[in-house]
C-alpha positions as CSV (number, residue, x, y, z in Angstrom):
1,X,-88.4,-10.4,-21.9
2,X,-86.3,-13.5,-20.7
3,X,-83.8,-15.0,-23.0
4,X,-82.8,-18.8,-23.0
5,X,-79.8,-20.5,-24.9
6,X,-80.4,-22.6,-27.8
7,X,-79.5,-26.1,-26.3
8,X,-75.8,-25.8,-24.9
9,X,-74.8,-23.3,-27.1
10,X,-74.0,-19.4,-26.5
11,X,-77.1,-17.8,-28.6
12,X,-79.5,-16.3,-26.6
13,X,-82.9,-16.2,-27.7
14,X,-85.6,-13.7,-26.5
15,X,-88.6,-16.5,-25.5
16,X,-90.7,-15.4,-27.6
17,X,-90.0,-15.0,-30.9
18,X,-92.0,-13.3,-33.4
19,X,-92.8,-15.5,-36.3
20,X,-94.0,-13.9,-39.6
21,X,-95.4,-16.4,-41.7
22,X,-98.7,-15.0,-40.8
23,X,-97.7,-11.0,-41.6
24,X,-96.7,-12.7,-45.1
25,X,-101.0,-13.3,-45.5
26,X,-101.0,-16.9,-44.5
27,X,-104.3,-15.9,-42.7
28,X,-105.6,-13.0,-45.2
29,X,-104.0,-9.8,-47.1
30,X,-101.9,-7.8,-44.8
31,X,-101.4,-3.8,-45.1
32,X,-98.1,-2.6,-45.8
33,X,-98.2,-0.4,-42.7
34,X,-99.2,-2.8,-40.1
35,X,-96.0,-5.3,-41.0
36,X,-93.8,-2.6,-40.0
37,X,-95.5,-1.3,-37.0
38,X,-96.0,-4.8,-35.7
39,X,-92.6,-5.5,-36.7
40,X,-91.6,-2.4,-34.3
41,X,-94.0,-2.9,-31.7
42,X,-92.2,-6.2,-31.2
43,X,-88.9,-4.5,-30.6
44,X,-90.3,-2.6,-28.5
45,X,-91.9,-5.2,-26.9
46,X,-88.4,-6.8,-25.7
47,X,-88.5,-9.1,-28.8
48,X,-85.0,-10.1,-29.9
49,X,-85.6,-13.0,-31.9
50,X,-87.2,-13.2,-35.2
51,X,-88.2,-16.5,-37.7
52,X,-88.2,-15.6,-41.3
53,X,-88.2,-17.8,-44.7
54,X,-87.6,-17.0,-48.4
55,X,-91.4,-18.6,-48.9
56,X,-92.6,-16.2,-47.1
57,X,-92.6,-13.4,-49.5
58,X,-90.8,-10.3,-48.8
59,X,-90.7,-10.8,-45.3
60,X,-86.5,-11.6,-45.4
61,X,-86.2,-7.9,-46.9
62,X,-88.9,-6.3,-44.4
63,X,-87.3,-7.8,-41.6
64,X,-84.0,-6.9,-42.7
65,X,-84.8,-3.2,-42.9
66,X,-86.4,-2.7,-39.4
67,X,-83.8,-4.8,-37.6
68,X,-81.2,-3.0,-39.3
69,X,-82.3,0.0,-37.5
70,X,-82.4,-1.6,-34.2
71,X,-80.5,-0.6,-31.3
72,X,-80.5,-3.8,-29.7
73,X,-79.0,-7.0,-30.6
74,X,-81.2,-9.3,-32.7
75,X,-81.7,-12.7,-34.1
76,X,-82.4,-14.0,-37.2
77,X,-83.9,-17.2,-37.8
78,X,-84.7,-18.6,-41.6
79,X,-84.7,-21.3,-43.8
80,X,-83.3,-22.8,-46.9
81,X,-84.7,-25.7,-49.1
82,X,-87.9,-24.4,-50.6
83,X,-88.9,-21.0,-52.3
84,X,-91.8,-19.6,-54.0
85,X,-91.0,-18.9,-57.9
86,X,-93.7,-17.3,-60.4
87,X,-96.6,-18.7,-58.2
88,X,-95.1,-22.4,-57.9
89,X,-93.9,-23.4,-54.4
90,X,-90.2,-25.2,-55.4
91,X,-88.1,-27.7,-52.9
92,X,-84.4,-28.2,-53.3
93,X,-82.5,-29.7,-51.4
94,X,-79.0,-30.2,-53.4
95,X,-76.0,-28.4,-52.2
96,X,-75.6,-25.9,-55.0
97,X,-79.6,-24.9,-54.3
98,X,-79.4,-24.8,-50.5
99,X,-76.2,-22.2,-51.2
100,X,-77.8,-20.1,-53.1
101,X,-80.7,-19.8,-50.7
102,X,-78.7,-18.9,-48.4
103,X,-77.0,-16.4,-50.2
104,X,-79.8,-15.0,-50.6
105,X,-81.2,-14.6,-47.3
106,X,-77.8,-13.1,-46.4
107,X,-78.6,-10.3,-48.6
108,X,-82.3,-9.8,-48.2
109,X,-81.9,-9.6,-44.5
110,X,-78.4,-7.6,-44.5
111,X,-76.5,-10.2,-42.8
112,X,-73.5,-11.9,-43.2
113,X,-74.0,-14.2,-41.1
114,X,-77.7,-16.1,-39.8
115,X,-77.9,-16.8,-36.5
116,X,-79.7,-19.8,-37.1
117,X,-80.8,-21.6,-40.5
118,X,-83.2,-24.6,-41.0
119,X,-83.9,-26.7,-44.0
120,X,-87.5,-26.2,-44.5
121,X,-89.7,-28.6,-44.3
122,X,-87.6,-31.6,-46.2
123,X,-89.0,-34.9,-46.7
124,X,-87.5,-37.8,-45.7
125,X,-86.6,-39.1,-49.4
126,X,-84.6,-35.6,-49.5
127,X,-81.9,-36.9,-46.6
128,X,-81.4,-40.0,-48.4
129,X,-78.3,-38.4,-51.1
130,X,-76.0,-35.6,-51.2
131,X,-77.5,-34.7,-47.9
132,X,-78.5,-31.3,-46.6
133,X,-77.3,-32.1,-43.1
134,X,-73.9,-32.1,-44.9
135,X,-74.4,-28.8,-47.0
136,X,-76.0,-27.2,-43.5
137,X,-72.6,-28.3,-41.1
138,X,-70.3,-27.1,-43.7
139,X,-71.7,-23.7,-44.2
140,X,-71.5,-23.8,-40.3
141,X,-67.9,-24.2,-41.0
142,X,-67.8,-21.3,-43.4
143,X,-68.8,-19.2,-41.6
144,X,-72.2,-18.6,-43.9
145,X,-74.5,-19.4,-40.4
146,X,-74.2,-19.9,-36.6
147,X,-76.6,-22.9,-36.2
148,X,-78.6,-25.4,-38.5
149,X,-81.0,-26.9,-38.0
150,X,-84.5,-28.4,-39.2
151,X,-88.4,-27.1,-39.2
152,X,-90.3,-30.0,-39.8
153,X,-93.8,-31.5,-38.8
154,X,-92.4,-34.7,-39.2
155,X,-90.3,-36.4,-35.7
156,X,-88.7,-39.2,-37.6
157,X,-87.2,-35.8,-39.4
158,X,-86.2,-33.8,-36.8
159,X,-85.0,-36.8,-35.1
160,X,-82.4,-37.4,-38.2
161,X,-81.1,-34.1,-37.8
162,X,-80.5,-34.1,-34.3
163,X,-78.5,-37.5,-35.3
164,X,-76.6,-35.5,-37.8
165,X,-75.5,-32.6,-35.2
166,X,-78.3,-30.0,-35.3
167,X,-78.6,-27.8,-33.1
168,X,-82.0,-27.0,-33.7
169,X,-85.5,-27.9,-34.7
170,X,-88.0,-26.4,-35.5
171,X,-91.8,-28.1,-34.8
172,X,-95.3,-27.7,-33.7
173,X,-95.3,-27.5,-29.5
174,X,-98.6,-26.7,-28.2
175,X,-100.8,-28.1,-25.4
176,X,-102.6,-30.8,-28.1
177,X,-99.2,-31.4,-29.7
178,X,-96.5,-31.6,-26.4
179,X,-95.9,-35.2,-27.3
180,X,-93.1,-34.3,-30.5
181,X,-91.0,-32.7,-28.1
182,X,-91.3,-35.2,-25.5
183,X,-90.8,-37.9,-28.1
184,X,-87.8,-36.3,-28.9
185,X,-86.3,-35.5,-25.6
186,X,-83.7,-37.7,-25.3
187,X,-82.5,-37.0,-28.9
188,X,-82.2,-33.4,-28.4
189,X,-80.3,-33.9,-25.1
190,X,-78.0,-35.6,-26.5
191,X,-77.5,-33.0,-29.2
192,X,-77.3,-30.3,-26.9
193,X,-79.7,-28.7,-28.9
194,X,-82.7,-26.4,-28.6
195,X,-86.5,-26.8,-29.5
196,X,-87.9,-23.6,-31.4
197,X,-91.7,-23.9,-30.8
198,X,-93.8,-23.5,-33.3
199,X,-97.3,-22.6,-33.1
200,X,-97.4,-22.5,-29.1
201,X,-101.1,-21.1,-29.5
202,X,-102.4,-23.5,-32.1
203,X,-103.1,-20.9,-34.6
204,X,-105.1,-18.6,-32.7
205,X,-107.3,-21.7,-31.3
206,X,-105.7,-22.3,-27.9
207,X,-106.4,-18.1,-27.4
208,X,-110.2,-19.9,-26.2
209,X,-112.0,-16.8,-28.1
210,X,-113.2,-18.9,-30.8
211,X,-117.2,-20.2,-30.6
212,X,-117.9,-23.3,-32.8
213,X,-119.3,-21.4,-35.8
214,X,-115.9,-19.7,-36.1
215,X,-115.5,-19.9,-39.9
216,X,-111.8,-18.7,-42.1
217,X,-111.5,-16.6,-45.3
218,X,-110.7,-18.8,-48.4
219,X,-107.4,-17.6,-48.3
220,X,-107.1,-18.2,-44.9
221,X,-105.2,-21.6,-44.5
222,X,-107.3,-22.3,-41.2
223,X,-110.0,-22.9,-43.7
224,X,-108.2,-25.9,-45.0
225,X,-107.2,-27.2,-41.4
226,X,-110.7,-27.7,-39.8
227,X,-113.6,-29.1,-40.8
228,X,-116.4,-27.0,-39.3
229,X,-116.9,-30.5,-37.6
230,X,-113.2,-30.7,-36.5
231,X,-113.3,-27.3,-35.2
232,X,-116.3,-27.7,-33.3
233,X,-114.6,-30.5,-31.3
234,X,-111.2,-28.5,-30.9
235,X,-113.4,-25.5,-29.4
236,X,-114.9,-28.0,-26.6
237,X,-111.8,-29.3,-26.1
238,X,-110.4,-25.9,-25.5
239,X,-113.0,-25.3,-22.9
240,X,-111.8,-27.6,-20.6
241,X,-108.5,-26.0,-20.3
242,X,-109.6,-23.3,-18.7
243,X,-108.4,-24.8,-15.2
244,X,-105.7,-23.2,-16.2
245,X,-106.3,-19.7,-16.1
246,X,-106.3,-18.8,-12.3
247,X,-103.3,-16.0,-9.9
248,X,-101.2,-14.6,-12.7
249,X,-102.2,-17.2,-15.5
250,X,-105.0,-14.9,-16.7
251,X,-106.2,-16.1,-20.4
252,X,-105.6,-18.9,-22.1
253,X,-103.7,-17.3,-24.3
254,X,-101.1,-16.8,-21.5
255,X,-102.0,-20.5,-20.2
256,X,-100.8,-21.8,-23.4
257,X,-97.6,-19.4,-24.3
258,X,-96.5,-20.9,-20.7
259,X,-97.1,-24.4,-21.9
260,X,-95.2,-24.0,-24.5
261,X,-92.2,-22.4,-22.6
262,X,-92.2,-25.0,-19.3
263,X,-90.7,-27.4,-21.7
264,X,-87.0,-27.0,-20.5
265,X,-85.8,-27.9,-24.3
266,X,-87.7,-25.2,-26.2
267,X,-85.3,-22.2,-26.4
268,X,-88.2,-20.1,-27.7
269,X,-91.6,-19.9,-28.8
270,X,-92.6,-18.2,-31.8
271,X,-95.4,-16.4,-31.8
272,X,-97.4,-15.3,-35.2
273,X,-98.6,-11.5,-34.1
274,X,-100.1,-10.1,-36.3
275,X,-100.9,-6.8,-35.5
276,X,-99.1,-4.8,-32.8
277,X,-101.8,-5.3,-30.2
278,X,-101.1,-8.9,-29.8
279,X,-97.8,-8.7,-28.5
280,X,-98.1,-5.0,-26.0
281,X,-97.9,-6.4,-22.7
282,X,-96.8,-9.3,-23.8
283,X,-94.0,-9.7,-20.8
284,X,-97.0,-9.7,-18.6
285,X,-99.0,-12.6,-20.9
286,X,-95.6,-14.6,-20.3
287,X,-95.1,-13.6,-16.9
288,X,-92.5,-15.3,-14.5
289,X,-91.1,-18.7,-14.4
290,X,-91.7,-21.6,-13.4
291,X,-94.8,-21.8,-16.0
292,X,-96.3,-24.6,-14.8
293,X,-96.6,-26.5,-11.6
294,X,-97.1,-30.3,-11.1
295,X,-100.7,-30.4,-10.3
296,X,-101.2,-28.8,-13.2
297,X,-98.8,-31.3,-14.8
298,X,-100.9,-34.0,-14.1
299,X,-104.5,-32.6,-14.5
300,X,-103.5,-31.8,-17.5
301,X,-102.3,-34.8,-18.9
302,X,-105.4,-36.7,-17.7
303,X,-107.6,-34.2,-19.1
304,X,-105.9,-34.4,-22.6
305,X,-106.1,-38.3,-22.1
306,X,-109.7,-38.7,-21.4
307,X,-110.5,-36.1,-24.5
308,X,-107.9,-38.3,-26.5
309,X,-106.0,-35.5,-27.7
């Protein structure tokens, strides 16, 4: 597994990172057993980096456990700003709040430090007073964290942060959503910081295993994404990727994953395993750099233009 820095700092990040907002059931119920051997089969995997939140359920605390027992050094990446409490999701983004989260985290994941610690998912009206960027640089200062940073959706977010001296952000960077990084790129340069890439396979769509009749659980949040309608375009659209799969590109799955990492900004790209056998042989998924050559630069930008995606 390669490692990058995060922007022009000293943390190394393993470039794949292994996200668990999906073994906290964001696409279904998850056994107790298979969190921890995926969990494990990621260290063994070469996996050094790992992206946590205290929204996520108990997945600070599992984390916490197996990385404790690791024999390697590890990375922690999590989040402050919003929690889940008796059922309700909560945002708060006032200094006392965002201390206490962190707090928190520090114990659940039996660190006194976090490598790095994003506000999660704050609205624009939240940077306005008493701002998080100034409760996130001065627990820097403390000592509390490493780096801060943001996850948000939302450029005109991320691009505030980066203003305000993060040193990461966290957003979506896959083959229909390369534009926010791009957008960005001169932001983050100037930051010397580092892109962790969120959802580098599109939530399982960009894998190109899904037919158009693919249909999610209720409590699957991919059943609120697409409309079967949506979906059904998504899946052609996917298709005509598949140019892209030829020597030692050989899936889409490891078409997109290098995508994802042939942006030289992103520092990492996490990945939501969910079960161990989607990360063995993972280094060979990956493969070796460069991910991407120009001809396949430019095909696929005109491809994604005449699809309009």
């Amino acid at each position: 597994m390669h490692e990058r820095n995060l922007g022009d700092t000293d943390l190394r990040l393993s470039e794949i990172t292994l996200g668990t907002w999906g073994l906290s059931g964001a696409y279904g119920p998850m056994v107790d057993s298979l969190i921890t051997d995926t969990l494990q089969s990621a260290l063994d995997a070469g996996i050094t980096s790992y992206d946590v939140a205290p929204l996520w359920g108990a997945m600070e605390e599992r984390v916490g456990v197996v990385l404790a027992q690791a024999e390697v050094d590890t990375k922690v990446i999590t989040r402050g700003g919003v929690l889940l409490e008796e059922g309700e999701i909560l945002q708060r983004y006032d200094s006392d709040s965002l201390k206490a989260d962190l707090e928190r985290s520090q114990e659940r994941l039996k660190r006194d430090t976090i490598d790095i610690w994003l506000l999660h998912e704050p609205p624009l009206e939240a940077l306005e007073e008493d701002s998080p960027f100034e409760t996130a640089a001065k627990l820097v200062e403390e000592g509390g964290i490493t780096h801060w940073g943001v996850a948000s959706a939302i450029p005109e977010v991320a691009e505030k942060a980066l203003e305000a001296g993060a040193k990461a952000i966290c957003v979506p960077h896959h083959i229909f959503a390369g534009d926010i990084v791009e957008d960005l790129r001169e932001a983050i340069d100037g930051a010397g910081a580092g892109v962790l890439a969120r959802s580098p396979l599109c939530h399982g769509l960009l894998t190109g295993r899904w037919t158009e009749y693919r249909r999610f659980a209720a409590d699957d949040h991919r059943n609120d994404r697409w409309t079967p309608q949506s979906l059904a375009i998504r899946v052609r659209q996917v298709a005509a990727l598949r140019f892209l799969v030829k020597e030692q590109v050989k899936s889409l799955t490891s078409a997109a994953l290098r995508f994802a990492l042939d942006a030289p900004a992103v520092a990492t790209a996490i990945l939501g395993a969910r079960r161990p056998a989607q990360i063995r042989g993972l280094d060979d998924l990956v493969g070796q750099p460069p991910y991407m050559d120009e001809p396949d630069r430019v095909r696929l930008a005109q491809v994604l233009a005449a699809m309009d995606a």
